[in-house]
PDB file as gemmi writes it, atoms N, CA and C in Angstrom:
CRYST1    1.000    1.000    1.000  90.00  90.00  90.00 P 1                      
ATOM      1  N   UNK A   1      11.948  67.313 112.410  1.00  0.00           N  
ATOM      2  CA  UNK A   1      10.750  67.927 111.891  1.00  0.00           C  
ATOM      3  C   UNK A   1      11.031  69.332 111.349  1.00  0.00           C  
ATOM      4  N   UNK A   2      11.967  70.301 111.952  1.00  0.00           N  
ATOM      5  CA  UNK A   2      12.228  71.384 111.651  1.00  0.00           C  
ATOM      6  C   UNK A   2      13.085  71.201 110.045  1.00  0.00           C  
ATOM      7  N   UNK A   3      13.740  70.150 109.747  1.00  0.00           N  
ATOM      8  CA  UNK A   3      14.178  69.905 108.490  1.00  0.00           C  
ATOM      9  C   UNK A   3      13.499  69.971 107.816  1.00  0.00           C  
ATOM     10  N   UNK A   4      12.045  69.036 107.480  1.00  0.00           N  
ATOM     11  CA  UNK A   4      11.586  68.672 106.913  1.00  0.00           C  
ATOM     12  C   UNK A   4      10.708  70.180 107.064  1.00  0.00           C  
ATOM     13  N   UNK A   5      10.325  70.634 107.927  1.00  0.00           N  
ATOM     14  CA  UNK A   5       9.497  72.024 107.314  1.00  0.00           C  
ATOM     15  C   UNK A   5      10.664  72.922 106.222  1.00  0.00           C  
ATOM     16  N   UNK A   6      11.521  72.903 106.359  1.00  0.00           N  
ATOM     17  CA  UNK A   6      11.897  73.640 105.679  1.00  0.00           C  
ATOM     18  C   UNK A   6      12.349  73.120 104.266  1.00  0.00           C  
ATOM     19  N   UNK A   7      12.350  71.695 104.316  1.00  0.00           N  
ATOM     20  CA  UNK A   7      12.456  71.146 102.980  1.00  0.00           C  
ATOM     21  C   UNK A   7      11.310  71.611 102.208  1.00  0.00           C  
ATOM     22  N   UNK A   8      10.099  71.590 103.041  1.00  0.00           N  
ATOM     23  CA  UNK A   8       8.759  71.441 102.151  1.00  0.00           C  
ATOM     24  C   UNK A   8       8.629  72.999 101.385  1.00  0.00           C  
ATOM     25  N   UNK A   9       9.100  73.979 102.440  1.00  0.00           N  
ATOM     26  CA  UNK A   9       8.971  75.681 102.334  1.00  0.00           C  
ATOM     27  C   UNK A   9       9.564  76.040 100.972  1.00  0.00           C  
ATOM     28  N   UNK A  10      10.906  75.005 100.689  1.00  0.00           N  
ATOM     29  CA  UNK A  10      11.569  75.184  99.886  1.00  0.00           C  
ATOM     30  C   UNK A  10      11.554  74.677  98.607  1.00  0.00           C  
ATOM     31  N   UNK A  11      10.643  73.644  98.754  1.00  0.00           N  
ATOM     32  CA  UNK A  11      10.565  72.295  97.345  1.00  0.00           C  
ATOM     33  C   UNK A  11       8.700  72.232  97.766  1.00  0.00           C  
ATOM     34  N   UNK A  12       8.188  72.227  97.958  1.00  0.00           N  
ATOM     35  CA  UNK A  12       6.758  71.998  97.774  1.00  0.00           C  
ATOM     36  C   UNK A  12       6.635  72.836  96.897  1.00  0.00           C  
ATOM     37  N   UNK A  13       5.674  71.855  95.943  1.00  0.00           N  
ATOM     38  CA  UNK A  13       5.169  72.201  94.752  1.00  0.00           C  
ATOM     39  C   UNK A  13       3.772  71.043  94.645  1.00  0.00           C  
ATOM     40  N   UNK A  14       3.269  71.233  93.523  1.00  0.00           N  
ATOM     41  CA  UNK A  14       2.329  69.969  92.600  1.00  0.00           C  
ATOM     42  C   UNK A  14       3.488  68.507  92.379  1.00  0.00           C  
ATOM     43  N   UNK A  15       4.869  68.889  92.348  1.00  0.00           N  
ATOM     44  CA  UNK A  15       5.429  67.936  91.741  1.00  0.00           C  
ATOM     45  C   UNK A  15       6.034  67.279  93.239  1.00  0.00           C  
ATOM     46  N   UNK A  16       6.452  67.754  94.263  1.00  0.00           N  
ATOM     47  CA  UNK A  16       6.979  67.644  95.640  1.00  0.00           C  
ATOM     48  C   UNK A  16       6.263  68.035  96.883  1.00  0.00           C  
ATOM     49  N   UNK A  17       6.070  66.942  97.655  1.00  0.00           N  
ATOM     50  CA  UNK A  17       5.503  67.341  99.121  1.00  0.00           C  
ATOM     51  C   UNK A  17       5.942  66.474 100.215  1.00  0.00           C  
ATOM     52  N   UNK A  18       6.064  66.586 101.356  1.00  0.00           N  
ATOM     53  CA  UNK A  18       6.629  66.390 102.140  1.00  0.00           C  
ATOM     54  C   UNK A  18       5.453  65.924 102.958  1.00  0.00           C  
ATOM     55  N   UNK A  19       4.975  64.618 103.958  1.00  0.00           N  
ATOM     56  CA  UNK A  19       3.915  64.201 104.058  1.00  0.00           C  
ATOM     57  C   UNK A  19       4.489  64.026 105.362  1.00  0.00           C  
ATOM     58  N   UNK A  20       4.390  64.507 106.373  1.00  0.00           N  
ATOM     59  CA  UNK A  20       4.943  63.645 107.824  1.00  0.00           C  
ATOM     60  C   UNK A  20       4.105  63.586 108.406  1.00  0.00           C  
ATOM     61  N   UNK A  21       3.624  61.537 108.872  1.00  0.00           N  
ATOM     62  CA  UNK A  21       2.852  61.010 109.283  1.00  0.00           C  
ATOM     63  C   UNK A  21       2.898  60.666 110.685  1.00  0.00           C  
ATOM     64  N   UNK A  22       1.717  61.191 111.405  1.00  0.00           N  
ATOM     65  CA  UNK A  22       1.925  60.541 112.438  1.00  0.00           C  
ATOM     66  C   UNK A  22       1.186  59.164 112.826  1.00  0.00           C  
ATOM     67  N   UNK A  23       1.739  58.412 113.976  1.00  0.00           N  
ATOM     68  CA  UNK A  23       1.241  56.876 114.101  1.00  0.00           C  
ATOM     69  C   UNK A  23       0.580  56.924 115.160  1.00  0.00           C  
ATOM     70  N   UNK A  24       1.185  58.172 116.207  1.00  0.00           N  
ATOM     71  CA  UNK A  24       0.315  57.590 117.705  1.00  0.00           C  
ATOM     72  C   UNK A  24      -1.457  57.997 117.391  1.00  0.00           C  
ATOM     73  N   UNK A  25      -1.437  56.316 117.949  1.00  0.00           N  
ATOM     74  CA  UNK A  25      -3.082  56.702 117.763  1.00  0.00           C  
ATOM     75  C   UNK A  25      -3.965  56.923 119.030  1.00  0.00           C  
ATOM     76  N   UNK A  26      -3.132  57.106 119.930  1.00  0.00           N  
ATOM     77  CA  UNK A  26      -4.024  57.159 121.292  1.00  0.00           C  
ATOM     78  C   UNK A  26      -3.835  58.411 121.499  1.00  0.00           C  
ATOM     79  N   UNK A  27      -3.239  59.437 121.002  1.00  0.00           N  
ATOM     80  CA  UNK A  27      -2.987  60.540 121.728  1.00  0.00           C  
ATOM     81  C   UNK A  27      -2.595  61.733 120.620  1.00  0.00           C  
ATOM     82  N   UNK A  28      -4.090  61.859 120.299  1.00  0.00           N  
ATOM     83  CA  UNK A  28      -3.621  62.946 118.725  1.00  0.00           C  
ATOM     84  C   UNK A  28      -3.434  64.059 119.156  1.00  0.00           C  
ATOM     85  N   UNK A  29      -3.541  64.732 120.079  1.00  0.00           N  
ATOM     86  CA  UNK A  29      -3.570  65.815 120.263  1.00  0.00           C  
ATOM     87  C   UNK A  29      -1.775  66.570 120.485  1.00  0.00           C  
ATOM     88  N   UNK A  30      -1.029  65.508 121.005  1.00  0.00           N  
ATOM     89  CA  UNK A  30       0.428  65.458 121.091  1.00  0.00           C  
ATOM     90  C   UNK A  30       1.165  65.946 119.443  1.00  0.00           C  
ATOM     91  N   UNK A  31       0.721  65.714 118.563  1.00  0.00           N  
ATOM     92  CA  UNK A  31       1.685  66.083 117.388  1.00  0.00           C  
ATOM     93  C   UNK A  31       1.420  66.963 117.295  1.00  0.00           C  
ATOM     94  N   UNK A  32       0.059  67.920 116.823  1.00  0.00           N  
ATOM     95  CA  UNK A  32      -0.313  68.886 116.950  1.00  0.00           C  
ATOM     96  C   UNK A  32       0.123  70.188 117.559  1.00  0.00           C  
ATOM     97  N   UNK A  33       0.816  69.962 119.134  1.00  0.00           N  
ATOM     98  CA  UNK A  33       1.051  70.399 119.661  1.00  0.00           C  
ATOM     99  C   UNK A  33       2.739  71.016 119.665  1.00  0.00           C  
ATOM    100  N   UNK A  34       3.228  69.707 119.304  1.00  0.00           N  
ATOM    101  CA  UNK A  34       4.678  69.373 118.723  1.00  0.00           C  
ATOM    102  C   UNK A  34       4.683  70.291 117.784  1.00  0.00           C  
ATOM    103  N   UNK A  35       3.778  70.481 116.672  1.00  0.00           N  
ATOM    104  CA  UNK A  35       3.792  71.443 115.558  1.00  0.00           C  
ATOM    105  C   UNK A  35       3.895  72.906 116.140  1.00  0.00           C  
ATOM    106  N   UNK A  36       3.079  73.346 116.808  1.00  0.00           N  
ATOM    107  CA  UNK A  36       3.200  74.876 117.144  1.00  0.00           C  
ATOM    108  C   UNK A  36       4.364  74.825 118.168  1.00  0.00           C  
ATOM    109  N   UNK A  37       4.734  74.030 118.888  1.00  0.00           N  
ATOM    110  CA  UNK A  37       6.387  74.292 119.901  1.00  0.00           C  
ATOM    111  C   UNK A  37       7.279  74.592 118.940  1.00  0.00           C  
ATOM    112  N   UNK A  38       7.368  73.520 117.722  1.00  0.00           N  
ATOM    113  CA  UNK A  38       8.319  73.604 116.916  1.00  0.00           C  
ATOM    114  C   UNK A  38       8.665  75.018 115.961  1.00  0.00           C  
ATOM    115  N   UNK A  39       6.691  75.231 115.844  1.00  0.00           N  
ATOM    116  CA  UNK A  39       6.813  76.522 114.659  1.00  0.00           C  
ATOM    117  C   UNK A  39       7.065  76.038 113.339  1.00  0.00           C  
ATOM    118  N   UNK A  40       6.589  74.903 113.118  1.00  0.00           N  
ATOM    119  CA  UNK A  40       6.365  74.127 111.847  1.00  0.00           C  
ATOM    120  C   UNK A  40       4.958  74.660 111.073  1.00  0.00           C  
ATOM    121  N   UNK A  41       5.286  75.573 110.020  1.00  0.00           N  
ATOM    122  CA  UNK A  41       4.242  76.068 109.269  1.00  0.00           C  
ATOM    123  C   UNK A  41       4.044  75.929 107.883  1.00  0.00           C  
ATOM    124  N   UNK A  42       5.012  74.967 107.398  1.00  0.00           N  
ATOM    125  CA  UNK A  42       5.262  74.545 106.270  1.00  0.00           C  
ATOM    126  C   UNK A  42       4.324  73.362 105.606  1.00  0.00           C  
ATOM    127  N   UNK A  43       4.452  72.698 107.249  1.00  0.00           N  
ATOM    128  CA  UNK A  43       4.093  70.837 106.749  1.00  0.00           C  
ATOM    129  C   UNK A  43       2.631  71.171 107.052  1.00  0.00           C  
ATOM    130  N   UNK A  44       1.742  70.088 106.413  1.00  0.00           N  
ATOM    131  CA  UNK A  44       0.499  69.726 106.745  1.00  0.00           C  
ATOM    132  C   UNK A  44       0.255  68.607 107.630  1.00  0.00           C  
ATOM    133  N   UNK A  45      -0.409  68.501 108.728  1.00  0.00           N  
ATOM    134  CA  UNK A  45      -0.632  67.437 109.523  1.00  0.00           C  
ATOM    135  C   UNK A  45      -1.474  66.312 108.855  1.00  0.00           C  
ATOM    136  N   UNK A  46      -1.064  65.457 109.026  1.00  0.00           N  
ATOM    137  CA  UNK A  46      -1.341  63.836 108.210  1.00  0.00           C  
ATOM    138  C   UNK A  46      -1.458  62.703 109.723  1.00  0.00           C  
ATOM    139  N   UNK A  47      -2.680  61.985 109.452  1.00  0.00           N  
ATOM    140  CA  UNK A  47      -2.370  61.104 110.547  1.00  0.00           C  
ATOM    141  C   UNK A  47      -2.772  59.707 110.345  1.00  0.00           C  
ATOM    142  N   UNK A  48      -2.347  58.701 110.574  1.00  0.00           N  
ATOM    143  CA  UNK A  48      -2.668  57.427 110.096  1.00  0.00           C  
ATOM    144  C   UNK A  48      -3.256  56.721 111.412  1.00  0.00           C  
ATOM    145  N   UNK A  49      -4.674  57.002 111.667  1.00  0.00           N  
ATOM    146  CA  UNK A  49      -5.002  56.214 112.638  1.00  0.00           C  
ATOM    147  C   UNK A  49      -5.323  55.051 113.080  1.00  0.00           C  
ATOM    148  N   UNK A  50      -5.065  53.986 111.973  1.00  0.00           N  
ATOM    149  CA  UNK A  50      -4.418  52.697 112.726  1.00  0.00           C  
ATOM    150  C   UNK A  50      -2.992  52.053 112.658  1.00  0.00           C  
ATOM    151  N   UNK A  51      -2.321  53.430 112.007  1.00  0.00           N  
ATOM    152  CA  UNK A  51      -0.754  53.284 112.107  1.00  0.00           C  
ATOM    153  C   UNK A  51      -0.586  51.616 110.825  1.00  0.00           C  
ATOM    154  N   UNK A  52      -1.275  52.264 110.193  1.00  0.00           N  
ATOM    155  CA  UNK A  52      -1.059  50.578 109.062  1.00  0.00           C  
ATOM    156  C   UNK A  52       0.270  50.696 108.425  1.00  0.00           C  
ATOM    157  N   UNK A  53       0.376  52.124 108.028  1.00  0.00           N  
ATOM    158  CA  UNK A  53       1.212  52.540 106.932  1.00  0.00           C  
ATOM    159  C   UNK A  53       2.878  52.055 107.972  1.00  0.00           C  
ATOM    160  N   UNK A  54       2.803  52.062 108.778  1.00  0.00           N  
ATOM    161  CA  UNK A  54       4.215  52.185 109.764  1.00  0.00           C  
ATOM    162  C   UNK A  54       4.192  50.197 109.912  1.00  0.00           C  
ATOM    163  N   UNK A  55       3.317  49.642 110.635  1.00  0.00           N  
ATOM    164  CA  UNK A  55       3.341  48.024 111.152  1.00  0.00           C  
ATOM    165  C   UNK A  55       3.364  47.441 109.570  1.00  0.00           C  
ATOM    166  N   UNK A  56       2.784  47.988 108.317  1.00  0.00           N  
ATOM    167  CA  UNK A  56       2.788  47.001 107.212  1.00  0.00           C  
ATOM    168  C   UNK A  56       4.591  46.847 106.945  1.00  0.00           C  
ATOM    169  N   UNK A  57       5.070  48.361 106.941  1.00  0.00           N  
ATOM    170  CA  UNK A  57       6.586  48.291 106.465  1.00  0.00           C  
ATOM    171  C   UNK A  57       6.938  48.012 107.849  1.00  0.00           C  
ATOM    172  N   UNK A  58       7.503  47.642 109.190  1.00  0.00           N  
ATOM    173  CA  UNK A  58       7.761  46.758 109.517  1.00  0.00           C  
ATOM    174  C   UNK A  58       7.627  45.755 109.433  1.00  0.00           C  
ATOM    175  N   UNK A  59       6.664  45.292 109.361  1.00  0.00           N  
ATOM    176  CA  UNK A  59       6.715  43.622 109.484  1.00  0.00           C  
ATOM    177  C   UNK A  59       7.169  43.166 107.904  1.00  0.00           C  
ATOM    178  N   UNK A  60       7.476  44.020 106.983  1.00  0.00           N  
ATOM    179  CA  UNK A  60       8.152  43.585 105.782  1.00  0.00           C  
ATOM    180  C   UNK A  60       9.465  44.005 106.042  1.00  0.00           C  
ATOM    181  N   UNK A  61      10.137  44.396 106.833  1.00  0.00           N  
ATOM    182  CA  UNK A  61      11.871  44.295 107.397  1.00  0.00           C  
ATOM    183  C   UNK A  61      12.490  45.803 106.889  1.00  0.00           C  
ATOM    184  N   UNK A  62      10.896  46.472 106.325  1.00  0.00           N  
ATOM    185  CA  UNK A  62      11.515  47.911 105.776  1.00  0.00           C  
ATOM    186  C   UNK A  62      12.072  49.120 106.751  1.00  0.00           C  
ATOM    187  N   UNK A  63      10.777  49.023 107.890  1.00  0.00           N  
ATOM    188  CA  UNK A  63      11.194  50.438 108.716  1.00  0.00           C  
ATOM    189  C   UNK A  63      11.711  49.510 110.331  1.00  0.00           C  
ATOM    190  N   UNK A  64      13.046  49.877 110.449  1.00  0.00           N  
ATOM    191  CA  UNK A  64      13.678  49.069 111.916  1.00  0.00           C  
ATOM    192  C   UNK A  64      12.823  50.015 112.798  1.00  0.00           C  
ATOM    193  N   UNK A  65      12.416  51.521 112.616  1.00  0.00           N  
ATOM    194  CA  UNK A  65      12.045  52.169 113.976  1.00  0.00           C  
ATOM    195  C   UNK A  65      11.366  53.466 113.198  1.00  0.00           C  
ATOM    196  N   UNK A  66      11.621  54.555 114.293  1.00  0.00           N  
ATOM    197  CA  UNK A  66      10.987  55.629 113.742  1.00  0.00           C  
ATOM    198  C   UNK A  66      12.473  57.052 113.973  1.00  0.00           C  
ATOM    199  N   UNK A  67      12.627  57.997 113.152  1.00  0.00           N  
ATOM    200  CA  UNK A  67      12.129  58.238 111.893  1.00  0.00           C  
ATOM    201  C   UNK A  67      12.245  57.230 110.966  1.00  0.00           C  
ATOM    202  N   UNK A  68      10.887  57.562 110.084  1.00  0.00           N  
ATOM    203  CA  UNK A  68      11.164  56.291 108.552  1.00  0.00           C  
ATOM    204  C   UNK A  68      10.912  57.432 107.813  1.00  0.00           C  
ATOM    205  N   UNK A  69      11.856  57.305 106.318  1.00  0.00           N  
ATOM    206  CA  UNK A  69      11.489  58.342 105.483  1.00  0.00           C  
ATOM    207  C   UNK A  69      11.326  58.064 104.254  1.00  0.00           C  
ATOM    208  N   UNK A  70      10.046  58.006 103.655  1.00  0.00           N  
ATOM    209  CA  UNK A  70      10.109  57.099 101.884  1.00  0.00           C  
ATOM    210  C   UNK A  70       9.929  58.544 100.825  1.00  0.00           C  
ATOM    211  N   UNK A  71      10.843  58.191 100.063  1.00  0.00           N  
ATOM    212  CA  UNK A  71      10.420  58.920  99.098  1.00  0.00           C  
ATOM    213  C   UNK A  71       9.713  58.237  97.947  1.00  0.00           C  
ATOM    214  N   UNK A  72       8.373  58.699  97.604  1.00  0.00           N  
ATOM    215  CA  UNK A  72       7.478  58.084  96.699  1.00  0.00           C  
ATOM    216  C   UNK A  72       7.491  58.405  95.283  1.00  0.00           C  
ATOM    217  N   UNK A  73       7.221  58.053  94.164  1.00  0.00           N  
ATOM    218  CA  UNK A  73       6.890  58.986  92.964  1.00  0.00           C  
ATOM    219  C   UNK A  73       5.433  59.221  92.783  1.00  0.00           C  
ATOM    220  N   UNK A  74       5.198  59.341  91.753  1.00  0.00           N  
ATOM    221  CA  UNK A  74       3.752  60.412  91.472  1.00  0.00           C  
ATOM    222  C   UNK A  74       3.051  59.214  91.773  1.00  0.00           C  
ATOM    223  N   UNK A  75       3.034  57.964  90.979  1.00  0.00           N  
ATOM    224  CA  UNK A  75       2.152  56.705  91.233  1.00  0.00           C  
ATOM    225  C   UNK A  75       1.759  56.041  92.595  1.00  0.00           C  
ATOM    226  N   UNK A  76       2.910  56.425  93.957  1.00  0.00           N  
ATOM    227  CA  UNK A  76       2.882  56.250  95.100  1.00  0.00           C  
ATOM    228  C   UNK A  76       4.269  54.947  95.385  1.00  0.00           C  
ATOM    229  N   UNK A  77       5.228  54.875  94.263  1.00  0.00           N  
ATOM    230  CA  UNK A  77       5.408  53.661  94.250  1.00  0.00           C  
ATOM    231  C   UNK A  77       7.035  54.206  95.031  1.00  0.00           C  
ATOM    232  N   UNK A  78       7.955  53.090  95.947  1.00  0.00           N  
ATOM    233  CA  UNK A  78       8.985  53.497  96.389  1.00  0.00           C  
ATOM    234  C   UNK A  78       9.718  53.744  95.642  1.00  0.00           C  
ATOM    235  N   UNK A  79      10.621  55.221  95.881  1.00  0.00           N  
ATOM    236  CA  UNK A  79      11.972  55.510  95.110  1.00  0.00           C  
ATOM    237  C   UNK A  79      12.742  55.250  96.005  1.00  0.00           C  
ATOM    238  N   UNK A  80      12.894  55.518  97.172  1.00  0.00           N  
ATOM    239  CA  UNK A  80      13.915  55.730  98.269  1.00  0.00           C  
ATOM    240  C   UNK A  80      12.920  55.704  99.653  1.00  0.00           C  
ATOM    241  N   UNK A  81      14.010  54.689 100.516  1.00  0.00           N  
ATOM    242  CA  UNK A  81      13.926  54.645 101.699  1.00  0.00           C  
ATOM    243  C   UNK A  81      15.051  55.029 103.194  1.00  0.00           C  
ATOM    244  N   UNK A  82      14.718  55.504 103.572  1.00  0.00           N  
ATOM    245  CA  UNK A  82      15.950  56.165 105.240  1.00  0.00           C  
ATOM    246  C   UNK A  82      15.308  55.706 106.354  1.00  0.00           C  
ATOM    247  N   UNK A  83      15.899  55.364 106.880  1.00  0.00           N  
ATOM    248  CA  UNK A  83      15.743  54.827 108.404  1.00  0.00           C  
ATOM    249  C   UNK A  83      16.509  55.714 109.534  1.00  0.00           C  
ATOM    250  N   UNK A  84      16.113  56.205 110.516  1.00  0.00           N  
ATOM    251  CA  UNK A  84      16.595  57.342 111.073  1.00  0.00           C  
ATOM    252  C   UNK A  84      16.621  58.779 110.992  1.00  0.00           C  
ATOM    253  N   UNK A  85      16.994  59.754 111.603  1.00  0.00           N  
ATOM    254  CA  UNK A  85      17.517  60.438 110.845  1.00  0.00           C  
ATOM    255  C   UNK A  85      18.151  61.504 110.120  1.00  0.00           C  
ATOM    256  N   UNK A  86      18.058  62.754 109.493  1.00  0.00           N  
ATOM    257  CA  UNK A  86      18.328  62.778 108.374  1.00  0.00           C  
ATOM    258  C   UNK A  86      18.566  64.705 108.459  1.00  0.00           C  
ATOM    259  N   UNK A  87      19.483  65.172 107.731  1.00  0.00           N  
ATOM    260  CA  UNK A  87      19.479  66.359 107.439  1.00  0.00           C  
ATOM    261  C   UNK A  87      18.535  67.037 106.605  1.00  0.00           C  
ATOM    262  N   UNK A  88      17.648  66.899 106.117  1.00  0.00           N  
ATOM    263  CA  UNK A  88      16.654  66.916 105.142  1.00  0.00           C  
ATOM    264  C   UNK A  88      16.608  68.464 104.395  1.00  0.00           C  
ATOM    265  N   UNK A  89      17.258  69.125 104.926  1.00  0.00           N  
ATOM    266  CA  UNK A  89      17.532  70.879 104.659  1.00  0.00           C  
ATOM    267  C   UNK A  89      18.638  70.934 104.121  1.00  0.00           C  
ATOM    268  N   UNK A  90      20.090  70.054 104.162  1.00  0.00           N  
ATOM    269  CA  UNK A  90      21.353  70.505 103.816  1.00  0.00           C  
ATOM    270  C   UNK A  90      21.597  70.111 102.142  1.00  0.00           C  
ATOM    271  N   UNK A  91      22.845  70.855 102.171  1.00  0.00           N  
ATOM    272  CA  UNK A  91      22.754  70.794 100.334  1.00  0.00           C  
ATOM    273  C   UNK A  91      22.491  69.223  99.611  1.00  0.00           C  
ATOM    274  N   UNK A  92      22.484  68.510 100.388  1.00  0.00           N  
ATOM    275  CA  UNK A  92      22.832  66.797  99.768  1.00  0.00           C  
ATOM    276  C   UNK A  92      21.600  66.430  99.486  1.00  0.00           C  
ATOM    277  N   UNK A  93      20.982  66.815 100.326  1.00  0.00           N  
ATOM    278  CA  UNK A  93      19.353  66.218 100.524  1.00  0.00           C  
ATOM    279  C   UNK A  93      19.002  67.530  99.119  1.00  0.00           C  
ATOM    280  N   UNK A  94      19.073  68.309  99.863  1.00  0.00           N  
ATOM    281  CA  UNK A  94      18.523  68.953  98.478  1.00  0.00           C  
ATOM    282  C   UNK A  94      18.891  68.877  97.098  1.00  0.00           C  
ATOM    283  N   UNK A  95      20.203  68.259  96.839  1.00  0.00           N  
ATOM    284  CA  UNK A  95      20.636  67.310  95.525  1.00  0.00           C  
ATOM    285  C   UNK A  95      19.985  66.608  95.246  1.00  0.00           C  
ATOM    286  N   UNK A  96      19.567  65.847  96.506  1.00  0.00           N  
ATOM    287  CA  UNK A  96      18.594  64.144  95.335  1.00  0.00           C  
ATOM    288  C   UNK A  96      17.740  64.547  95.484  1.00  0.00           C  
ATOM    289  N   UNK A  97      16.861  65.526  96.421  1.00  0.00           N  
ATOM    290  CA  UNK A  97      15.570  66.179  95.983  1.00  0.00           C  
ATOM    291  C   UNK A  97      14.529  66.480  94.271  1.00  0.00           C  
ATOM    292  N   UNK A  98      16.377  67.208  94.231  1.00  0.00           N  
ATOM    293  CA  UNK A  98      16.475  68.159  93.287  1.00  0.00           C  
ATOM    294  C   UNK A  98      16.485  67.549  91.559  1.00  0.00           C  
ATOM    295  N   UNK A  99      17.112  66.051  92.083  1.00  0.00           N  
ATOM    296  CA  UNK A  99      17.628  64.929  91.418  1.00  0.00           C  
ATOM    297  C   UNK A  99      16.262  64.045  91.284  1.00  0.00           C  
ATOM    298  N   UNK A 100      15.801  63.579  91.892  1.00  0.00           N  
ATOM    299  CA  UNK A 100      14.539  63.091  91.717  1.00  0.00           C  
ATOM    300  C   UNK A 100      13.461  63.632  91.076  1.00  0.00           C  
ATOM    301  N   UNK A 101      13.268  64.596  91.586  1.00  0.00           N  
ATOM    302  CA  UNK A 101      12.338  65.761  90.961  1.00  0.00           C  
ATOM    303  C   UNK A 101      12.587  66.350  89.263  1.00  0.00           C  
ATOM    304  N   UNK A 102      13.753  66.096  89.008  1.00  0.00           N  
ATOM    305  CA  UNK A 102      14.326  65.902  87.585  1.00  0.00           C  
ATOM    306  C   UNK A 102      13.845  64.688  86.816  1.00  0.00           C  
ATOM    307  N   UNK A 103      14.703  63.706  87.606  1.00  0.00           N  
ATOM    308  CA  UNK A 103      14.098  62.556  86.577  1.00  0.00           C  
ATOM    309  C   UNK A 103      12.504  62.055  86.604  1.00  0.00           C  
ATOM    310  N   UNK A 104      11.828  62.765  87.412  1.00  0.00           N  
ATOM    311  CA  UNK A 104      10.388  62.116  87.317  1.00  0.00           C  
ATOM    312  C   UNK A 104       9.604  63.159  86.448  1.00  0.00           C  
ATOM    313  N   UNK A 105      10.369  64.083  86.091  1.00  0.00           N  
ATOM    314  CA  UNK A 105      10.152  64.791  85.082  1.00  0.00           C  
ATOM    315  C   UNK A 105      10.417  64.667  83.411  1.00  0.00           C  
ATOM    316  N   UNK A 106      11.315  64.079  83.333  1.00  0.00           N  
ATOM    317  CA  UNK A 106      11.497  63.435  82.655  1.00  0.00           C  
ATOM    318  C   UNK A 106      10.606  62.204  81.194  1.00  0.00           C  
TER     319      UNK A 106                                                      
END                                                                             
């Protein structure tokens, strides 16, 4: 999560955002909380309370577990998917960031 705040600090724009969803639906008050331990001031809290968005891409063989990480384009449609995860701050990530965000410009 601390990646991903700082991905967003760094690349949020109109054209890039960083959406991290949460699924638990019995116990909202837990991410929330997770946010200020962490000192995550970047991301916006998002919550999917019947967790559709997580059980639809499982049961289509997309997400094995959690972290799941999609990258979408403007239309909502998949560019990229990660399972696990992920450095989301280091120079690589910020290549195809950087790389994506190019060609959808395009």
């Amino acid at each position: 999560m601390p990646e991903l705040d700082k991905l967003q600090a760094d690349f949020g724009s109109e054209k890039f955002h960083v959406a991290a969803v949460n699924i638990d639906t019995t116990r909202l008050e837990r991410p929330k909380a997770l946010f200020q331990e962490l000192g995550l001031t970047s991301l916006t809290f998002y919550t999917d309370p019947k967790a559709d968005i997580f059980y639809e891409m499982k049961q289509s063989g997309k997400a094995l577990g959690l972290p799941l990480t999609l990258l979408l384009d403007p239309a909502g449609c998949q560019i990229g998917l990660l399972n696990g995860p992920a450095a989301w701050h280091s120079a690589d990530a910020k290549a195809l960031i950087s790389a994506a965000i190019k060609t959808l410009n395009q």
